[in-house]
C-alpha positions as CSV (number, residue, x, y, z in Angstrom):
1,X,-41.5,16.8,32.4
2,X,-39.1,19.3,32.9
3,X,-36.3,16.7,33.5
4,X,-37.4,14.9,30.1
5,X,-37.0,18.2,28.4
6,X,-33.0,18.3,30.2
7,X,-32.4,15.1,28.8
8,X,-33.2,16.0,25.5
9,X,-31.4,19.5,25.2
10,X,-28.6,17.9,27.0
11,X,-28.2,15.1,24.4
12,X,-29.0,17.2,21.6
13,X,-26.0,19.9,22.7
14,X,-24.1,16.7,23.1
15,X,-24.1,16.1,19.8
16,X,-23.7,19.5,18.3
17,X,-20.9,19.8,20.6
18,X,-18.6,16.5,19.8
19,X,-19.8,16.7,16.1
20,X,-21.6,13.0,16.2
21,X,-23.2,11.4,13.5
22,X,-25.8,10.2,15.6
23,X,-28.4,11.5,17.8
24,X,-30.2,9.2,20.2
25,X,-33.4,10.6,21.4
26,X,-34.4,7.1,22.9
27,X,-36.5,6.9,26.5
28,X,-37.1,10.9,26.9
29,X,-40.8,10.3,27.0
30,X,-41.4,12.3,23.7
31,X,-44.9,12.8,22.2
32,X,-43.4,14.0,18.8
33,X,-40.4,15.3,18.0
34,X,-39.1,18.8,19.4
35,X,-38.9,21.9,17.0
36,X,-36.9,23.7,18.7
37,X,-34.5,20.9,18.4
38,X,-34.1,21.7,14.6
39,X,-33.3,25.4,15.1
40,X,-30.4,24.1,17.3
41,X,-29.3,21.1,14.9
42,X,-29.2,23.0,11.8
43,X,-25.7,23.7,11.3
44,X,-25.2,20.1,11.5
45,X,-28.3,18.0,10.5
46,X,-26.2,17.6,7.1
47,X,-24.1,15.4,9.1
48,X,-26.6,13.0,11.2
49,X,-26.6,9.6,9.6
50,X,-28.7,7.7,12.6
51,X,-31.3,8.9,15.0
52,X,-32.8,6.6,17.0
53,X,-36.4,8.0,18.9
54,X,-37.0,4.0,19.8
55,X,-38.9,3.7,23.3
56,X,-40.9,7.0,23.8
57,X,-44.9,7.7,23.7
58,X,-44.7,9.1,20.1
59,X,-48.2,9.0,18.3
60,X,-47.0,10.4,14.9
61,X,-43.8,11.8,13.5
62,X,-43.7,14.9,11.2
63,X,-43.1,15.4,7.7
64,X,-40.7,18.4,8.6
65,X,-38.7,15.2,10.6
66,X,-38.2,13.8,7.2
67,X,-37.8,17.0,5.0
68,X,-34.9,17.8,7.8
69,X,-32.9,14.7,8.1
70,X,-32.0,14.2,4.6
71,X,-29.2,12.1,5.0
72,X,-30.1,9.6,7.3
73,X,-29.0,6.1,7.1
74,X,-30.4,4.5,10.2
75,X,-33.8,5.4,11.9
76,X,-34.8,3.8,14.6
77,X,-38.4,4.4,15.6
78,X,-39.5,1.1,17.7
79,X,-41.4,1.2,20.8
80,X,-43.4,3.9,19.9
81,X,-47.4,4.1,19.3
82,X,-47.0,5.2,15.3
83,X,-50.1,4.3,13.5
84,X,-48.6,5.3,9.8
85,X,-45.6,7.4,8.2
86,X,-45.6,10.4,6.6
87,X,-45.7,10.5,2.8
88,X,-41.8,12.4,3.2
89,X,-40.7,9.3,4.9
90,X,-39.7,8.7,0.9
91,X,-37.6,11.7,0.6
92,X,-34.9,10.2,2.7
93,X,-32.8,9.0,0.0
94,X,-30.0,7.2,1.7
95,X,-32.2,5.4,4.2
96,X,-30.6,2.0,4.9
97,X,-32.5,1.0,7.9
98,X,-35.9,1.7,9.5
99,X,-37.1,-0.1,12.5
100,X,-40.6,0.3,13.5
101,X,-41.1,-2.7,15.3
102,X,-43.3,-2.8,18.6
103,X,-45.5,0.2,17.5
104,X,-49.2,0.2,15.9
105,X,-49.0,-0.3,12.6
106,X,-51.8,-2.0,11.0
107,X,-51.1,-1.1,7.6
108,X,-47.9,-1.5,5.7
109,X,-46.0,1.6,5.1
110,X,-46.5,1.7,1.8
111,X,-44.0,4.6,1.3
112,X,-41.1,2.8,2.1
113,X,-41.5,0.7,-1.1
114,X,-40.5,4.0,-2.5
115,X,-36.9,4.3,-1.1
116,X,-34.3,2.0,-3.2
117,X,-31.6,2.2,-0.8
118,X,-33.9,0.3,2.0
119,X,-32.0,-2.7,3.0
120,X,-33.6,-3.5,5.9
121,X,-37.0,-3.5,7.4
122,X,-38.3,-4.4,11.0
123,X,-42.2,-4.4,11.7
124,X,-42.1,-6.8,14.2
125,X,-44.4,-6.7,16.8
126,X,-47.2,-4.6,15.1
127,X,-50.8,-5.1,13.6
128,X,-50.2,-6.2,10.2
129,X,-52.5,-8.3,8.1
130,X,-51.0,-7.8,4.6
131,X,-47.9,-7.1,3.2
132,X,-46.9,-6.2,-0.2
133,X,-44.5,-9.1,-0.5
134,X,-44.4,-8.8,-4.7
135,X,-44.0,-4.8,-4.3
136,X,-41.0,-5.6,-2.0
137,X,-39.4,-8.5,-4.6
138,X,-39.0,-5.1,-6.5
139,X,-36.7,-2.7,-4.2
140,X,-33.4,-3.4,-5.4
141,X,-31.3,-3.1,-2.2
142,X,-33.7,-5.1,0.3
143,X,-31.8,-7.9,2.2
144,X,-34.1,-8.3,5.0
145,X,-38.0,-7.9,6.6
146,X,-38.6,-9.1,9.8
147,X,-42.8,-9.3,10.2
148,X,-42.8,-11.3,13.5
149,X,-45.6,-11.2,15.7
150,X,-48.0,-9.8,12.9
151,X,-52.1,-11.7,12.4
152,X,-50.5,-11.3,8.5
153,X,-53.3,-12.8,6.9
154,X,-53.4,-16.0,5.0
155,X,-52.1,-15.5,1.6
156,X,-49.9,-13.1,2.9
157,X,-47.8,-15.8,4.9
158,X,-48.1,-18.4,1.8
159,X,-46.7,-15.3,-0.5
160,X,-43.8,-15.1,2.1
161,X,-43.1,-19.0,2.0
162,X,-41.9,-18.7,-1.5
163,X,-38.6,-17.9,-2.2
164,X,-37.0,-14.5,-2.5
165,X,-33.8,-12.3,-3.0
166,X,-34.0,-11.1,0.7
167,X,-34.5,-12.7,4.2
168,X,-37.9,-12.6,5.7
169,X,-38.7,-13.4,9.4
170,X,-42.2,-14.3,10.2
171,X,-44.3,-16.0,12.3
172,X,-46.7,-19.1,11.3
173,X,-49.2,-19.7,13.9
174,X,-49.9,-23.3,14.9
């Protein structure tokens, strides 16, 4: 434990230190995400565009994660064991990309129907049965979903058959 806790306040000073844009949490065997890493982040958080927390043990993730990193453009969440989002998952108004694939999903976020600059979407490897493929005809900056390795029910894949303004990826079971 103590050496996962290094790694994170190493990488964290890391990028305080050289003024990055991006903060890569990845493999440090977190369970959530660290307060006290906001406290030392603060003077900078403005400035983190991409955080990536993709192959830890992390069950949920925080609202305060969300009210915090304002101006993120990339999150990267995969590998994980999140069930659902938190309703301020929306508030992240410049949120490009979201990847959530290999977690435990068995409901569609709904939320991130909510956030217009979305562009791209991956929930591969999850339980998902349905997904709200009219509700995502309507986000206006959506060019791609990738819903591999879902049991998405069956009207859901005849729904994603049709045509539409962005690229899905799916699977159709034989």
């Amino acid at each position: 434990m103590a050496e996962a806790v290094a790694n994170v306040a190493r990488r964290v000073n890391e990028t305080v230190e050289e003024g990055k844009d991006c903060l890569d949490l990845s493999n440090c065997k977190l369970i959530n995400f660290p307060d006290g890493v906001f406290k030392i982040l603060k003077s900078v958080i403005e400035n983190i565009h991409a955080v990536t927390l993709a192959d830890n043990v992390m069950k949920v993730i925080s609202s305060k994660f969300f009210g915090s990193f304002t101006h993120l453009h990339e999150l990267d969440l995969h590998c994980n064991v999140l069930t659902k989002l938190p309703d301020a998952v929306a508030d992240v108004e410049h949120l490009k990309v979201i990847n959530l694939a290999n977690n435990k999903f068995s409901v569609f976020p709904e939320k991130l129907l909510e956030i217009t600059t979305l562009e791209t979407i991956n929930l591969e490897g999850n339980s998902i049965t349905e997904i709200p493929v009219e509700r995502l005809s309507a986000m206006p900056a959506l060019k791609w979903i990738n819903v591999k390795s879902n049991p998405l029910d069956k009207d859901t894949l005849t729904a994603l058959q049709t045509p539409h303004q962005f690229e899905i990826l799916f699977t159709v079971d034989a």
